[in-house]
C-alpha positions in Angstrom: 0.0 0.0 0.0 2.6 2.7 0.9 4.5 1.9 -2.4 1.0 2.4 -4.0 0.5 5.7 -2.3 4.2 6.9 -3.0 3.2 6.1 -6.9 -0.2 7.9 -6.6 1.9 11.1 -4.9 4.4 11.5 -7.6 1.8 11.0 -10.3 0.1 13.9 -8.7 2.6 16.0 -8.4 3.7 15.4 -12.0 0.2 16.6 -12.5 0.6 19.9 -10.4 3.7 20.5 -13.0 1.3 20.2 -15.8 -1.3 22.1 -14.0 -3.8 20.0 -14.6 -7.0 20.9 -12.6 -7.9 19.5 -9.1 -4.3 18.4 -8.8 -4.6 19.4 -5.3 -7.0 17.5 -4.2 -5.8 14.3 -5.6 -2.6 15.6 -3.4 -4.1 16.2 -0.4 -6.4 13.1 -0.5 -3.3 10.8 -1.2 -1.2 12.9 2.4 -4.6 11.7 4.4 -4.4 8.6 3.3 -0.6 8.1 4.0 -1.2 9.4 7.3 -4.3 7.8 8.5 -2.8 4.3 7.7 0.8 5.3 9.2 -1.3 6.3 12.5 -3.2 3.1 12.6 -0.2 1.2 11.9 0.6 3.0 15.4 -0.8 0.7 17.2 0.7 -2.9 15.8 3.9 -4.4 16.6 5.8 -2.7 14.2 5.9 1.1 15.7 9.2 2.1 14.6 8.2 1.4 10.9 4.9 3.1 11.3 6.5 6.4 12.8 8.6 6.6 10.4 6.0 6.2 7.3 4.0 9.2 9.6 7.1 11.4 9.6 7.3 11.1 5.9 3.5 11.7 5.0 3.9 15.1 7.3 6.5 15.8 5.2 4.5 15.2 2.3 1.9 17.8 3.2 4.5 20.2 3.9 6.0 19.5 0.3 2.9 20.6 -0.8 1.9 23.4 1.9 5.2 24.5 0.2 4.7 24.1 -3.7 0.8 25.3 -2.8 2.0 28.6 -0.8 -0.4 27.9 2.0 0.0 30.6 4.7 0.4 27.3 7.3 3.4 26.4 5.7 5.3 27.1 9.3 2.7 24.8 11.3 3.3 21.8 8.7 7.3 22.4 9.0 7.1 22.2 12.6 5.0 19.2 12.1 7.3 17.4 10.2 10.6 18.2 12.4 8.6 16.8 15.7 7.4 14.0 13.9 11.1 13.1 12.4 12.5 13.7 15.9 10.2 11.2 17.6 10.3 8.6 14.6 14.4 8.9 14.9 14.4 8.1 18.8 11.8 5.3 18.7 13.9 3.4 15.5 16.8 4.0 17.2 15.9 1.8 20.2 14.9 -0.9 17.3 18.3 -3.0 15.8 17.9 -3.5 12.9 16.7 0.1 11.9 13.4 -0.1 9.6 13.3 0.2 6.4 10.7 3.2 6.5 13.8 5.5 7.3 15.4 5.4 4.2 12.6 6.8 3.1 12.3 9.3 5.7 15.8 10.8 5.0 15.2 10.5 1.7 12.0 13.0 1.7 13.8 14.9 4.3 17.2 15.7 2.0 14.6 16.4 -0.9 12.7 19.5 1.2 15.8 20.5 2.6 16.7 21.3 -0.9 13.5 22.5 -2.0 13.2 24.8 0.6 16.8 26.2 -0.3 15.3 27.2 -3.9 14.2 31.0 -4.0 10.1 30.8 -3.9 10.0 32.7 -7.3 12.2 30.3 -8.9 10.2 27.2 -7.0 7.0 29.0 -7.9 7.8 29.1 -12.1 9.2 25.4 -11.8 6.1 24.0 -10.3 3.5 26.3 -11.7 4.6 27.6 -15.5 7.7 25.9 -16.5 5.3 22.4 -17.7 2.2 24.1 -17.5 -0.3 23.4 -20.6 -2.5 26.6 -19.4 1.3 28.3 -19.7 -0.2 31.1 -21.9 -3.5 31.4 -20.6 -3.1 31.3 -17.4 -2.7 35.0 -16.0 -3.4 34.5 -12.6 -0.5 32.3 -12.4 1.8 34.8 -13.9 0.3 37.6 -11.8 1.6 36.0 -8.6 5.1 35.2 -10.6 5.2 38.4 -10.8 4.5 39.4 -6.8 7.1 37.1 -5.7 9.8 38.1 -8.0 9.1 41.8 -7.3 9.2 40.7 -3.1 13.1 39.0 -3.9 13.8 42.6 -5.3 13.9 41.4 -9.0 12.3 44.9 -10.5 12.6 43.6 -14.3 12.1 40.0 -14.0 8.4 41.1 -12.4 7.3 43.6 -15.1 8.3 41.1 -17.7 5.8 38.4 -15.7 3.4 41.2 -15.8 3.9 41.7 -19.5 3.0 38.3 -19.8 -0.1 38.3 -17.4 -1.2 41.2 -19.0 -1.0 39.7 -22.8 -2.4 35.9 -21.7 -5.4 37.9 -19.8 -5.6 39.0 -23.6 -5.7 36.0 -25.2 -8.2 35.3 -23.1 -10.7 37.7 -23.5 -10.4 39.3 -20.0 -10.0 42.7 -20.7 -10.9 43.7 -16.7 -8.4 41.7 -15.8 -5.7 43.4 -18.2 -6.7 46.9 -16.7 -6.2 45.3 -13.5 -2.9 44.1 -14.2 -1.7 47.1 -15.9 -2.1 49.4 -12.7 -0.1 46.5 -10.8 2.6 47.3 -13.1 2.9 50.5 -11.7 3.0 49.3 -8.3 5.9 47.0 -9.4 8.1 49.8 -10.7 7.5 51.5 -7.9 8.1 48.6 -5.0 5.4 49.5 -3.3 3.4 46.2 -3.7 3.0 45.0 -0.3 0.5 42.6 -0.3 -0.7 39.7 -3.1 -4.1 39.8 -3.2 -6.5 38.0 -6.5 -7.7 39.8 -9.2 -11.0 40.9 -9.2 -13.5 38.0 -10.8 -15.2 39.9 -14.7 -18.3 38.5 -13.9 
């Protein structure tokens, strides 16, 4: 089951690069399953094993608390750090060590590194690089646009706004072109503080 689930998490995620809708969902559905089963498995004689396959499910949700930009992405860190802690004692009391904790250092190395990326840079891998709604999608490129403005990268925003402004175009949303076209302002001038949607046409 948890090689099952691992599949089903990477298939989603592959599908989050694509941005393909109701991706997160499928995400968050496969997390709740990883952990409900790891938190049952609590209870049998294999603890270690089943601490360690919890450690790495919270990890999972705060991979994609992460790649989602959910404003609890602190709470799900902390999570994940107490639950490695407490899966590390209790294997360590077990000889041989499970075989869960490969895993768990293995999703632990890949958020350290994540988490080392720049958010702009993570937010345009995960969320335009693959996407098919790519030129489209201008609500996407809006926020590429707040968060490179936020790392102090002046050009690189209005450029993402350029491109907001022309897939809002394409797309027949000439409400949210105006919109985007005062933002640009705001970008030149640094003085966007906060990221807030764009205003729904209808």
């Amino acid at each position: 089951m948890q090689f099952v689930l691992v599949l089903s998490f990477i298939a989603a995620l592959v599908l989050k690069l694509l941005h393909v809708h109701y991706h997160t969902v499928l995400l968050l559905v496969v997390v709740a399953i990883g952990v409900g089963a790891s938190a049952a498995g609590l209870r049998g004689a294999h603890k270690a094993e089943a601490w360690c396959r919890l450690a790495f499910w919270t990890w999972s949700l705060h991979l994609v608390a992460l790649l989602k930009l959910f404003p609890f992405r602190t709470v799900t860190l902390s999570m994940a750090v107490v639950m490695t802690v407490a899966a590390v004692i209790i294997a360590l009391r077990q000889r041989p060590l499970p075989n869960a904790m490969r895993q768990l250092a293995g999703a632990v190395i890949v958020l350290l590194l994540v988490m080392a990326v720049p958010t702009s840079a993570r937010f345009h891998f995960t969320n335009l690089r693959f996407s098919l709604e790519r030129d489209t999608d201008h609500v996407t490129w809006d926020k590429y646009s707040f968060l490179l403005m936020r790392e102090g990268h002046t050009t690189e925003a209005l450029t993402a706004n350029d491109a907001a402004t022309e897939a809002a175009r394409k797309g027949g949303d000439e409400r949210a072109a105006e919109q985007l076209r005062m933002r640009r302002e705001h970008i030149a001038h640094g003085n966007w503080e906060r990221y807030s949607p764009l205003q729904a046409t209808h």
